[in-house]
Steps between C-alpha positions, in 0.01 A plus 500: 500500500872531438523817715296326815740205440800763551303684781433167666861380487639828644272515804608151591864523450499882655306331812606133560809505383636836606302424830365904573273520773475903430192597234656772381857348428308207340292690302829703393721182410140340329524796228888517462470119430185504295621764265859306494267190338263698314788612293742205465181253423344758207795465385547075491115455460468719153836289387379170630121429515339792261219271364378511861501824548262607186221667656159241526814244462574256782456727815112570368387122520377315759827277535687832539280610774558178700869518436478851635316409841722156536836708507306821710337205728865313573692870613185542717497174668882466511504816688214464729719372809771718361365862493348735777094553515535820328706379201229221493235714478682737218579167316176389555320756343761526230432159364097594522560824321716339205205233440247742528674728295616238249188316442275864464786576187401149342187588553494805322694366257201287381260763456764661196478351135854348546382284807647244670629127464465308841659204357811625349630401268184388352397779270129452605401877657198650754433831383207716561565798249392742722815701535749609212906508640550889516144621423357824721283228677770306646700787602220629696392143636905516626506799650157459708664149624867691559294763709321218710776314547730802643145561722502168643861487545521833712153374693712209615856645547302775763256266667 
């Protein structure tokens, strides 16, 4: 969530602010600026807000997840008048494949012994013990996903 927050905020200062019509330059100054925020915010967020960022913390309830689409949901609307069709679309399916993505970890996170707390920071868990962290089971499970994903992403990059 923290990275898609970072990734979100770079594509819409690299586009409305710096005002590039060109993909290619965009999607050149998007990284440059991304990376520039991905460091300086690991930094300040592991210093500032570290009970947050415990994994099945904050970002894995369902107040986190709303949070998550409220900030993605203002940088897309904000830019809608702002940014060309193409940079719509890319944003677009950005803020689809960060929910998708997002909600199918969560998800998996529930079918592990550890679990999940939805209302944190209630202690109350959903857990399905299915899964243990690290076993040969997950590992598999995560690579057939990785595999599908990579297929899906490739089907739609060439169509």
């Amino acid at each position: 969530p923290i990275i898609s927050l970072i990734l979100s905020f770079s594509f819409y200062y690299s586009s409305i602010y710096l005002r590039l019509k060109d993909f290619k330059t965009s999607c050149i100054v998007f990284l440059v600026i991304f990376l520039f925020f991905l460091v300086l915010l690991t930094f300040i967020l592991k210093k500032v807000i570290n009970p947050f960022l415990v994994h099945r913390g904050f970002f894995h309830s369902i107040l986190g997840l709303v949070l998550l689409n409220f900030i993605l949901s203002s940088f897309y609307t904000i830019s809608l008048k702002q940014l060309s069709p193409n940079l719509l679309s890319l944003y677009h399916g950005f803020h689809i494949g960060i929910n998708i993505g997002y909600i199918g970890h969560v998800i998996g996170d529930i079918f592990t012994y550890q679990g999940i707390r939805p209302f944190f920071p209630i202690s109350w868990k959903i857990s399905f013990k299915i899964l243990k962290t690290n076993s040969l089971e997950e590992k598999v499970l995560f690579y057939i996903l990785s595999f599908a994903n990579i297929f899906v992403l490739f089907k739609n990059i060439l169509k």
